[in-house]
CHARMM-style PDB file with segment names, atoms N, HN, CA, C and O in Angstrom:
ATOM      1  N   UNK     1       0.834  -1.182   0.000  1.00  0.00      PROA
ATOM      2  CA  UNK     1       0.000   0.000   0.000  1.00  0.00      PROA
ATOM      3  C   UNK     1       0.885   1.254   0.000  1.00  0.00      PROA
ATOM      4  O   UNK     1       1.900   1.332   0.692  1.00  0.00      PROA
ATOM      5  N   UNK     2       0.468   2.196  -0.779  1.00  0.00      PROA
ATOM      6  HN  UNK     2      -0.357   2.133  -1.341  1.00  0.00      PROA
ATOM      7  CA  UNK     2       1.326   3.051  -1.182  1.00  0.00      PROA
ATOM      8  C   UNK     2       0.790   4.642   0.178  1.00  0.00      PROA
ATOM      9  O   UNK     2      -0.292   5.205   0.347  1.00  0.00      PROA
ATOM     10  N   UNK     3       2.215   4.848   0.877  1.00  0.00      PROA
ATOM     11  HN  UNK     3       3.094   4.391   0.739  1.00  0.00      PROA
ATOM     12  CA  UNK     3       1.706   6.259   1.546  1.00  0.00      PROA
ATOM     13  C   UNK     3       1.437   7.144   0.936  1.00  0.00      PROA
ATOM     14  O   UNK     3       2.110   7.533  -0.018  1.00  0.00      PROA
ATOM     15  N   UNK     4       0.224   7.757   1.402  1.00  0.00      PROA
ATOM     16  HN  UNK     4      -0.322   7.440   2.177  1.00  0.00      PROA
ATOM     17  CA  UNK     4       0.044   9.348   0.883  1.00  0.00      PROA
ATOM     18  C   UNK     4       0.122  10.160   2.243  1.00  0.00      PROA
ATOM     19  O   UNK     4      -0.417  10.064   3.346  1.00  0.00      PROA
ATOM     20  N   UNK     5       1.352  11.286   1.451  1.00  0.00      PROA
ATOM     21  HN  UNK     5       1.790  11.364   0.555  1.00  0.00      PROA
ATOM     22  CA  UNK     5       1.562  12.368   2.353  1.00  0.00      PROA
ATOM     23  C   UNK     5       1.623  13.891   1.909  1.00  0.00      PROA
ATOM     24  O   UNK     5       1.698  14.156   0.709  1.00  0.00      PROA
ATOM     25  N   UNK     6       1.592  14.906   2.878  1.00  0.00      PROA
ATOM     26  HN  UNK     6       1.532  14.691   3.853  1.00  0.00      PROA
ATOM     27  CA  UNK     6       1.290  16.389   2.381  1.00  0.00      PROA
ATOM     28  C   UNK     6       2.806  16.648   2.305  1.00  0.00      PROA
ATOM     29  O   UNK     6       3.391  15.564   2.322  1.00  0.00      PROA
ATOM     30  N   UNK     7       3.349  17.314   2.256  1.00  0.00      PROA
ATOM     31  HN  UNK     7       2.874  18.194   2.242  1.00  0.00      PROA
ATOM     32  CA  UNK     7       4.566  17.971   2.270  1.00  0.00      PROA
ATOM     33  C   UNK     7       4.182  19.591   2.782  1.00  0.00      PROA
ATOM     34  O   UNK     7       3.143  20.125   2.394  1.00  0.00      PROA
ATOM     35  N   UNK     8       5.145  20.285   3.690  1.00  0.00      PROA
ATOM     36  HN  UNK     8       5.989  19.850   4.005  1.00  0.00      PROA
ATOM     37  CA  UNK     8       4.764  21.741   4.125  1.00  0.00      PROA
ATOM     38  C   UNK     8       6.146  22.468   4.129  1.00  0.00      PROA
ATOM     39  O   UNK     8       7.108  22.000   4.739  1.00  0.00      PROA
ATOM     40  N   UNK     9       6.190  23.386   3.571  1.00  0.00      PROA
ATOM     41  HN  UNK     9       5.409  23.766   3.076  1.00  0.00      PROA
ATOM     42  CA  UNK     9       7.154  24.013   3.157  1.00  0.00      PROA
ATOM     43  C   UNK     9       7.127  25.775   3.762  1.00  0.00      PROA
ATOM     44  O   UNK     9       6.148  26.491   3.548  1.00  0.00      PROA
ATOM     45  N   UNK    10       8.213  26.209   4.429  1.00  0.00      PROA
ATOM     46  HN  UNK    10       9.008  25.628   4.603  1.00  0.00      PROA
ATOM     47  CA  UNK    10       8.316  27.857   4.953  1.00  0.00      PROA
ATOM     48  C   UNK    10       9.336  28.719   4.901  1.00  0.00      PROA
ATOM     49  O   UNK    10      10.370  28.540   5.544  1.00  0.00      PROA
ATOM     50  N   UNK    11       9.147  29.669   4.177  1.00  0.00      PROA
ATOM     51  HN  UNK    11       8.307  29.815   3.654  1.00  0.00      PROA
ATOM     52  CA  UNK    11      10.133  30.427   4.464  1.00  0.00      PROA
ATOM     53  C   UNK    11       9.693  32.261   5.133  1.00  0.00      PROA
ATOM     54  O   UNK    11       8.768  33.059   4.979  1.00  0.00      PROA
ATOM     55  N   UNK    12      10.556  32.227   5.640  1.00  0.00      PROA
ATOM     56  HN  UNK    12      11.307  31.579   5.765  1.00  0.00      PROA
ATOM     57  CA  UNK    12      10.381  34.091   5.672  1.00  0.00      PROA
ATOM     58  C   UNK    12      11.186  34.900   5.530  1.00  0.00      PROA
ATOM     59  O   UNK    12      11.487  35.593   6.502  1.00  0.00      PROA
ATOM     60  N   UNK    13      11.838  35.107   4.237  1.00  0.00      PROA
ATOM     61  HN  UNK    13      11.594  34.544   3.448  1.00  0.00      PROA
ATOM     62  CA  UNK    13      12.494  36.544   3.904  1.00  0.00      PROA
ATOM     63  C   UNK    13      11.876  36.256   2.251  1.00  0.00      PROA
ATOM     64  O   UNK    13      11.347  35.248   1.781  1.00  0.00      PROA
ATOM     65  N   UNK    14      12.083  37.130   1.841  1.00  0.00      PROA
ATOM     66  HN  UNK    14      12.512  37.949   2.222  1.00  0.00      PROA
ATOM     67  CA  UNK    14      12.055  37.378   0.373  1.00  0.00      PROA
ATOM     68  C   UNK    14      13.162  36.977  -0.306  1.00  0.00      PROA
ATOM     69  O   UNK    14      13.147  36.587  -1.473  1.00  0.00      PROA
ATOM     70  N   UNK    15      14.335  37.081   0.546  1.00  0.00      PROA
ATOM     71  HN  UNK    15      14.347  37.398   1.494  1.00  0.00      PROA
ATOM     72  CA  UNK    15      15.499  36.344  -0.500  1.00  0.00      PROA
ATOM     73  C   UNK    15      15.243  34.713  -0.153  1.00  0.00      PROA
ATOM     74  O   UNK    15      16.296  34.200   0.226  1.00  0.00      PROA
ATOM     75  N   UNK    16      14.774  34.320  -0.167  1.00  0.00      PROA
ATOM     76  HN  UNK    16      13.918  34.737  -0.475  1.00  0.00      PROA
ATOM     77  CA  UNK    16      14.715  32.834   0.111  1.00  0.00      PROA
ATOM     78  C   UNK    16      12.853  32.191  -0.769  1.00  0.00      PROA
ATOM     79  O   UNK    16      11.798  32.814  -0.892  1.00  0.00      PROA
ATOM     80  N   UNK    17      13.122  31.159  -1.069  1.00  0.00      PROA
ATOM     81  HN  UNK    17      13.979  30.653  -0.969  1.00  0.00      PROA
ATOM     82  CA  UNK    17      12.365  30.215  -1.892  1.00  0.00      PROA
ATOM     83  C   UNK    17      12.285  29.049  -1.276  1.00  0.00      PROA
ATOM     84  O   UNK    17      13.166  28.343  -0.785  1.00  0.00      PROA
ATOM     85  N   UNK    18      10.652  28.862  -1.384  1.00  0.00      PROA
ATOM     86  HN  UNK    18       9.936  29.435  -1.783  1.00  0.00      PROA
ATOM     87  CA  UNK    18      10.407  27.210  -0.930  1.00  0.00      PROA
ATOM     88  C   UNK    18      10.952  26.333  -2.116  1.00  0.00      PROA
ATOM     89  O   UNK    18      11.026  25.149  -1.789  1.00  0.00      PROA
ATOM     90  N   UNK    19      11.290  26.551  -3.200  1.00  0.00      PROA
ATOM     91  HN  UNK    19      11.230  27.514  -3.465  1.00  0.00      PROA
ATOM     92  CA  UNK    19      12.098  25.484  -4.098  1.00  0.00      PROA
ATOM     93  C   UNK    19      12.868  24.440  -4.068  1.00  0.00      PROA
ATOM     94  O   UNK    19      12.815  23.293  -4.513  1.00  0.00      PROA
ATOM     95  N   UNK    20      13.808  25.246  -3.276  1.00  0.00      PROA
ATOM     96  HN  UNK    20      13.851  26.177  -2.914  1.00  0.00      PROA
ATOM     97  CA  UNK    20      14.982  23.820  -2.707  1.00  0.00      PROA
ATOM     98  C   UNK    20      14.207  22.971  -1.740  1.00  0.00      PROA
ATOM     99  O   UNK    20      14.601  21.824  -1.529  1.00  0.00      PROA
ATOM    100  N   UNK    21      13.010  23.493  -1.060  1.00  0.00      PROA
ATOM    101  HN  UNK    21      12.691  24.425  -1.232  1.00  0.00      PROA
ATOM    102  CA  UNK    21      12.985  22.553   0.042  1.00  0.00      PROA
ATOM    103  C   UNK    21      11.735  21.505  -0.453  1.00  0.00      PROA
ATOM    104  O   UNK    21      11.470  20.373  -0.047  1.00  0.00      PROA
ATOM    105  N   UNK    22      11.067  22.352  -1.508  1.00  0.00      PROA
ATOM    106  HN  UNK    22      11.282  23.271  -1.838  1.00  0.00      PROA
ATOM    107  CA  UNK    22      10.297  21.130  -1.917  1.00  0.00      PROA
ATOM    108  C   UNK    22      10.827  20.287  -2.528  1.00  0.00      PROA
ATOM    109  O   UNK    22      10.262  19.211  -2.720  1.00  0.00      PROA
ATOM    110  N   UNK    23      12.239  20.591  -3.064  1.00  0.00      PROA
ATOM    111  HN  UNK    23      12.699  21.465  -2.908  1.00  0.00      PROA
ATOM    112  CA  UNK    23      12.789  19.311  -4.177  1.00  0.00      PROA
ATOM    113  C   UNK    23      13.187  18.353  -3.150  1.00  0.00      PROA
ATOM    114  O   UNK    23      13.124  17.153  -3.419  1.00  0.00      PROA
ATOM    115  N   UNK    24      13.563  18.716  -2.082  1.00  0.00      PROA
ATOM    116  HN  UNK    24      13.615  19.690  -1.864  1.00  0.00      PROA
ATOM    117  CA  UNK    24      13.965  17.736  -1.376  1.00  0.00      PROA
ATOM    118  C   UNK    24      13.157  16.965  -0.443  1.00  0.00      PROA
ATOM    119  O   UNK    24      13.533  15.887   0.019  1.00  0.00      PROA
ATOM    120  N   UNK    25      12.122  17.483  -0.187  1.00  0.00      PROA
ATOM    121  HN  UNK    25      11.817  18.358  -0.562  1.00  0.00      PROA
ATOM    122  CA  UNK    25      11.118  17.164   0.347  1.00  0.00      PROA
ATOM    123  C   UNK    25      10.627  15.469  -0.716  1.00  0.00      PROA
ATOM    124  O   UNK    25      10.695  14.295  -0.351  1.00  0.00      PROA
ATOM    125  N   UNK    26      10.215  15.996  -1.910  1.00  0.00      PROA
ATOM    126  HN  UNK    26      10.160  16.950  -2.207  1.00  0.00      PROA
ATOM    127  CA  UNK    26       9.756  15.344  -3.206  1.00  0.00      PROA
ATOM    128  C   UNK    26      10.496  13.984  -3.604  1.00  0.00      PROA
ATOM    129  O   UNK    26       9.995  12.991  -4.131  1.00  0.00      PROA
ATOM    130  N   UNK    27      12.410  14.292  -3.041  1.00  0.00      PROA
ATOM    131  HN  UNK    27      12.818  15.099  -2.613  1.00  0.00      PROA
ATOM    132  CA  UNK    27      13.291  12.924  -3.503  1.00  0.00      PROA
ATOM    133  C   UNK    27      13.212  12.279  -2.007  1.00  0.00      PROA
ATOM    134  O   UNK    27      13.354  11.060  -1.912  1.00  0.00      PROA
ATOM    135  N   UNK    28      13.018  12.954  -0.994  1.00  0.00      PROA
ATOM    136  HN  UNK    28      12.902  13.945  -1.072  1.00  0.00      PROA
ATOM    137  CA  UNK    28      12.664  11.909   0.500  1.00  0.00      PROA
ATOM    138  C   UNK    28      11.212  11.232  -0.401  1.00  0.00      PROA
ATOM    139  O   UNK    28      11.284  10.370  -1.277  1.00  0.00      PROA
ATOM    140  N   UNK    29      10.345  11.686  -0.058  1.00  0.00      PROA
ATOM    141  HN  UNK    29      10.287  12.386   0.654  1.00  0.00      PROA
ATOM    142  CA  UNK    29       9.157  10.456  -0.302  1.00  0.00      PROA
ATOM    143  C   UNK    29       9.139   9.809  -1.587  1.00  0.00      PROA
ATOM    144  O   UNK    29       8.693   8.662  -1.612  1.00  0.00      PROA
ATOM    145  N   UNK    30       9.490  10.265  -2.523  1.00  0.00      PROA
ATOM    146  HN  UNK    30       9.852  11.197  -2.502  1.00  0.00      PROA
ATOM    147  CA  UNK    30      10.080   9.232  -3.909  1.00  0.00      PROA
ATOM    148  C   UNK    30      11.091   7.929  -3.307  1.00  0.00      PROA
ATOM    149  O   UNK    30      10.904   6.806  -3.776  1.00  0.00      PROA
ATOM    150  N   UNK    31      12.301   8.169  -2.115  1.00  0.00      PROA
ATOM    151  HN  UNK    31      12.453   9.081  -1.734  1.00  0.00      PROA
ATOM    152  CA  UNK    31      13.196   6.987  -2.023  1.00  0.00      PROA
ATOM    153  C   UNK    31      11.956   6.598  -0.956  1.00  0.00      PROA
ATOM    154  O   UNK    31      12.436   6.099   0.061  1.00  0.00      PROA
ATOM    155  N   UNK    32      10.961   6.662  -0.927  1.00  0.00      PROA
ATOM    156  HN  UNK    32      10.571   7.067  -1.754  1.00  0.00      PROA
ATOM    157  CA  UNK    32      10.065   6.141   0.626  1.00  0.00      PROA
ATOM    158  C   UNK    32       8.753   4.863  -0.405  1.00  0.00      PROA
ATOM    159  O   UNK    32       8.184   3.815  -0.099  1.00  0.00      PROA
ATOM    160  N   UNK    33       8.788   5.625  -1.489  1.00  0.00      PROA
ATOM    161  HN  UNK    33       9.250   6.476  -1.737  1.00  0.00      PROA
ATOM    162  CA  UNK    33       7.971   5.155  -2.112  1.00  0.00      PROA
ATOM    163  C   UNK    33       6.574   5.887  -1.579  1.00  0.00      PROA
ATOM    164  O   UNK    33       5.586   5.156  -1.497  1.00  0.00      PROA
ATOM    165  N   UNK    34       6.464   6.996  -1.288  1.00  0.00      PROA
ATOM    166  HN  UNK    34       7.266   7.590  -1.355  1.00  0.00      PROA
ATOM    167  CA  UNK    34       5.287   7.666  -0.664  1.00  0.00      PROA
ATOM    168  C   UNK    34       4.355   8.401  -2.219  1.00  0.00      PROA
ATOM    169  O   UNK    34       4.977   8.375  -3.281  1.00  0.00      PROA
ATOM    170  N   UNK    35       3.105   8.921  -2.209  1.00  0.00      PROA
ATOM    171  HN  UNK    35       2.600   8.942  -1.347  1.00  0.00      PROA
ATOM    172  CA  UNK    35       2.785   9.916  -3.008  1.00  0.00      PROA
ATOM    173  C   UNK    35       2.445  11.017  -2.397  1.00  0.00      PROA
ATOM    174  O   UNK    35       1.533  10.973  -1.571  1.00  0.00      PROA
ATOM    175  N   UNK    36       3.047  12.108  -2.654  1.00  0.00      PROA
ATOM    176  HN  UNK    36       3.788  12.143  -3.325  1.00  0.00      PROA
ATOM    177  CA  UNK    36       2.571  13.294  -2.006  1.00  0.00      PROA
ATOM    178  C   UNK    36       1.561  13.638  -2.954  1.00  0.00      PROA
ATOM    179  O   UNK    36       1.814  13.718  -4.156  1.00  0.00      PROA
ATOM    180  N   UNK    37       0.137  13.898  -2.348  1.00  0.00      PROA
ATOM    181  HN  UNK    37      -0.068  13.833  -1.372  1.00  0.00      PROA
ATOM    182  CA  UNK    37      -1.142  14.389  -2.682  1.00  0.00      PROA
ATOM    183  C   UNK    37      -1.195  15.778  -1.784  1.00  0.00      PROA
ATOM    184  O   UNK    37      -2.122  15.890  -0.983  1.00  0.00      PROA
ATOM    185  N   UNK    38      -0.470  16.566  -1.872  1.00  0.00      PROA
ATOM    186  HN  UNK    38       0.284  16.475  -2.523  1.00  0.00      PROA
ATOM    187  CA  UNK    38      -0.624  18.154  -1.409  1.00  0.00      PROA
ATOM    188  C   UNK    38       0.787  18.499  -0.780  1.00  0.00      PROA
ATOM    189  O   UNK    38       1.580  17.753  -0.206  1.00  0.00      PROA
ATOM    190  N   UNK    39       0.857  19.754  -1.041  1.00  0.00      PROA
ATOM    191  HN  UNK    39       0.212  20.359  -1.507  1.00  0.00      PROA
ATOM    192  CA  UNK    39       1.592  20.584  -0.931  1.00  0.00      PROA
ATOM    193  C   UNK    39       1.518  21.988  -0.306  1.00  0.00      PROA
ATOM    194  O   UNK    39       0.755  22.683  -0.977  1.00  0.00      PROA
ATOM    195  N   UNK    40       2.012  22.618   0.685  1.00  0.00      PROA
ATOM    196  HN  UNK    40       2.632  22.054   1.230  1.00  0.00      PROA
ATOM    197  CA  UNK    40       1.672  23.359   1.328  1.00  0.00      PROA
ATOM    198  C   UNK    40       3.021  24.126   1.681  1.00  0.00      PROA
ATOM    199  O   UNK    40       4.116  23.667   2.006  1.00  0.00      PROA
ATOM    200  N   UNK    41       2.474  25.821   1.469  1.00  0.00      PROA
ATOM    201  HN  UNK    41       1.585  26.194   1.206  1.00  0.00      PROA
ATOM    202  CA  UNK    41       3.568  27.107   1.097  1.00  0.00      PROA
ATOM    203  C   UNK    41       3.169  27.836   1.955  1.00  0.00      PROA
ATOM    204  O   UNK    41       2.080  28.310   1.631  1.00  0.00      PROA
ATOM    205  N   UNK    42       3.591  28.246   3.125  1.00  0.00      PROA
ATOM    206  HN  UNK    42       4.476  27.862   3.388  1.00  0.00      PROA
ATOM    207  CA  UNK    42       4.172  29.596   3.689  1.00  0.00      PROA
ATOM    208  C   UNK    42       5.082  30.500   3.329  1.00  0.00      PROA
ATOM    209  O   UNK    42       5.987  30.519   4.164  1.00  0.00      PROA
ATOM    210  N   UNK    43       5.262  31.326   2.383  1.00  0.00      PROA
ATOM    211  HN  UNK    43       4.527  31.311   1.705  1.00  0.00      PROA
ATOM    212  CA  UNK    43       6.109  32.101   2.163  1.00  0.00      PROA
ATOM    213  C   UNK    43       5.824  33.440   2.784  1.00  0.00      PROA
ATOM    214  O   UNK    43       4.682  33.888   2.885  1.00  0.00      PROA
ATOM    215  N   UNK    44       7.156  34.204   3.292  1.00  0.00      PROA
ATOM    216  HN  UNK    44       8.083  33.840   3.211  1.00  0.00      PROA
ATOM    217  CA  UNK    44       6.948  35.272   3.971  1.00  0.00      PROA
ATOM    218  C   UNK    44       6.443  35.182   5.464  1.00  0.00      PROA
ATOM    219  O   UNK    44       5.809  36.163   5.853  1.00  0.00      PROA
ATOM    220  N   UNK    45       6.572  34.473   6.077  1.00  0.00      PROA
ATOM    221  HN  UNK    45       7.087  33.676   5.761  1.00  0.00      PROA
ATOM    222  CA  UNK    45       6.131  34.129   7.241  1.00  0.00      PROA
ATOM    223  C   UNK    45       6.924  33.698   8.393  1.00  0.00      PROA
ATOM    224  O   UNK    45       7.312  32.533   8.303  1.00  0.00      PROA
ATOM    225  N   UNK    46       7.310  34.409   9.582  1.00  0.00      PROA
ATOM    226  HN  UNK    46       6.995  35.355   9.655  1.00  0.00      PROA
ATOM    227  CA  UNK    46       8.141  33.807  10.481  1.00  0.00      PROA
ATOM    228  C   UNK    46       7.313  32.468  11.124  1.00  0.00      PROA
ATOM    229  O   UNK    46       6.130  32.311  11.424  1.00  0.00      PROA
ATOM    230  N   UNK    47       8.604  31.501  11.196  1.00  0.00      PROA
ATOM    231  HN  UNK    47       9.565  31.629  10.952  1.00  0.00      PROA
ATOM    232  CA  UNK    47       8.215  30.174  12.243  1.00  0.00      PROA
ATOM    233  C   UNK    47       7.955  30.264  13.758  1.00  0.00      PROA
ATOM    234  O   UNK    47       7.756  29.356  14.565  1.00  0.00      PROA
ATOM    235  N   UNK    48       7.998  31.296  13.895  1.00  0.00      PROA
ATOM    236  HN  UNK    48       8.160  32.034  13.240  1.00  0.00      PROA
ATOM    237  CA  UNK    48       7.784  31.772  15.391  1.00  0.00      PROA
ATOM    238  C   UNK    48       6.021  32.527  15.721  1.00  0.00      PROA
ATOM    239  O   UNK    48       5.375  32.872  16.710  1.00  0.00      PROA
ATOM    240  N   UNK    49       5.838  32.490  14.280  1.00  0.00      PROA
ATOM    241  HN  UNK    49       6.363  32.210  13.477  1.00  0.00      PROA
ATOM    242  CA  UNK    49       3.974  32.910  14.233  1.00  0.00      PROA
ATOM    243  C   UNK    49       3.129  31.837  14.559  1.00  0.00      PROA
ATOM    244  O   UNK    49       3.833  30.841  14.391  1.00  0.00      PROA
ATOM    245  N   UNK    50       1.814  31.415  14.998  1.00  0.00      PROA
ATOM    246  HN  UNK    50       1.243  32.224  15.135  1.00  0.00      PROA
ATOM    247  CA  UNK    50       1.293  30.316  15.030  1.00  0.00      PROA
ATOM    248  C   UNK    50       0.362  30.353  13.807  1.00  0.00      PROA
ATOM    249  O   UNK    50       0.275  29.404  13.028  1.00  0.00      PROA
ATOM    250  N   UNK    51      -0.498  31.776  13.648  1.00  0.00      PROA
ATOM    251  HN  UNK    51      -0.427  32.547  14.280  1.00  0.00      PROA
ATOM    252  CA  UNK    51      -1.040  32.075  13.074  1.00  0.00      PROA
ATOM    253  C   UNK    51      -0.647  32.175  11.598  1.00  0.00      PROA
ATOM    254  O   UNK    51      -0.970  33.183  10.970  1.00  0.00      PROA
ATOM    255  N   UNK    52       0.073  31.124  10.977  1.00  0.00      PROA
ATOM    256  HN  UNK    52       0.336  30.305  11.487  1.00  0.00      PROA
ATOM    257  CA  UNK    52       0.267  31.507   9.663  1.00  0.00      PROA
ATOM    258  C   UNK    52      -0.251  30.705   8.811  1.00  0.00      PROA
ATOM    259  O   UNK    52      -0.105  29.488   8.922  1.00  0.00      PROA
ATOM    260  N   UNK    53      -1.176  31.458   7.482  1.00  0.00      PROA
ATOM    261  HN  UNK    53      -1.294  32.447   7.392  1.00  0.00      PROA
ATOM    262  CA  UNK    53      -2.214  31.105   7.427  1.00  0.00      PROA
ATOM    263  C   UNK    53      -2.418  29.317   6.598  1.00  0.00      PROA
ATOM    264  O   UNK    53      -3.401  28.578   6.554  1.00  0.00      PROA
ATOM    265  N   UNK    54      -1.221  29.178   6.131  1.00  0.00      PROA
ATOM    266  HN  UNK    54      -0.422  29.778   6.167  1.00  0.00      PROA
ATOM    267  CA  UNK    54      -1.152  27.851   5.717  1.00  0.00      PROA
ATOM    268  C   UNK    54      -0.940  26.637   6.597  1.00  0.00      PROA
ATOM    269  O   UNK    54      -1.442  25.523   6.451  1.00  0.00      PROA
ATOM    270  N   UNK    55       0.071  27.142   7.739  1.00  0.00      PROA
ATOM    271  HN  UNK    55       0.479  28.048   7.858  1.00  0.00      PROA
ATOM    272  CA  UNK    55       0.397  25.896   8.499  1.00  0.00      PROA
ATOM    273  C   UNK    55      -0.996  25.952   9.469  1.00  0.00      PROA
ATOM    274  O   UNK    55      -1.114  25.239  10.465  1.00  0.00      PROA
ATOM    275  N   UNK    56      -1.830  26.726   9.106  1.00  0.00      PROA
ATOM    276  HN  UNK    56      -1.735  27.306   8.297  1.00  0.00      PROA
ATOM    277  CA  UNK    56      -3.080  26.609  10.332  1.00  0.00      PROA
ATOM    278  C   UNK    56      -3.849  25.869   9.457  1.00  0.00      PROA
ATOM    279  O   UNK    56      -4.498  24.944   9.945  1.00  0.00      PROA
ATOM    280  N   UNK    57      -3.933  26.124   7.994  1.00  0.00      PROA
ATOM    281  HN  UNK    57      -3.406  26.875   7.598  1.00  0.00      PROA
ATOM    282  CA  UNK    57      -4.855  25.148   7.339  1.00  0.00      PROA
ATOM    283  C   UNK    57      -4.560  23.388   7.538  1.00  0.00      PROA
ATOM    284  O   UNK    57      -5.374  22.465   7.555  1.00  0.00      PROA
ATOM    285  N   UNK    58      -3.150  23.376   7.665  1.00  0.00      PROA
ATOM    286  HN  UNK    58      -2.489  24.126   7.651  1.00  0.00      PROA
ATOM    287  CA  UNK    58      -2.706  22.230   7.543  1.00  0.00      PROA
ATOM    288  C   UNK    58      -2.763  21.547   8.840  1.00  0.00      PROA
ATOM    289  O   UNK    58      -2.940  20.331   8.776  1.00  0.00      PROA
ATOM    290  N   UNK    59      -2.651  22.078  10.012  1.00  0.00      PROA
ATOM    291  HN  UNK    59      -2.508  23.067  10.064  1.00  0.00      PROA
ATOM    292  CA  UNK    59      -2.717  21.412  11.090  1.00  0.00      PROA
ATOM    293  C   UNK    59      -4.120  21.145  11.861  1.00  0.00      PROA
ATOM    294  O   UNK    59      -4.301  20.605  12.952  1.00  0.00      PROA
ATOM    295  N   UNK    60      -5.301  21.839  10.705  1.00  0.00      PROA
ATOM    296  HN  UNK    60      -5.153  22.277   9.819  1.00  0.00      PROA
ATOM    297  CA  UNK    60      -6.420  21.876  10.911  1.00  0.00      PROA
ATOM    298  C   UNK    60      -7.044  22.618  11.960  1.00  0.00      PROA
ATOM    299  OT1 UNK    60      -8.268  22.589  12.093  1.00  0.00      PROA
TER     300      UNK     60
END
């Protein structure tokens, strides 16, 4: 049975991109044999917020 998982991705400055971290995110569950069915972007957002508005969608 094949895992399905979200992947969640954050950054907060403007010089920085969730890119690198989804690629790597993407070759972990590829060597897992997982399918990621969603993807989830905080950009611009400190990790020290609770309130940010993606990781609140995601943690429900």
């Amino acid at each position: 049975m094949i895992r399905r998982v979200a992947v969640y991705t954050r950054v907060s400055t403007t010089d920085q991109n969730c890119k690198m971290q989804l690629q790597e995110l993407r070759t972990y569950a590829q060597a897992r044999g997982w399918q990621i069915v969603n993807e989830f972007k905080d950009e611009g957002w400190s990790g020290t917020r609770a309130d940010r508005l993606v990781y609140s969608q995601l943690a429900g």
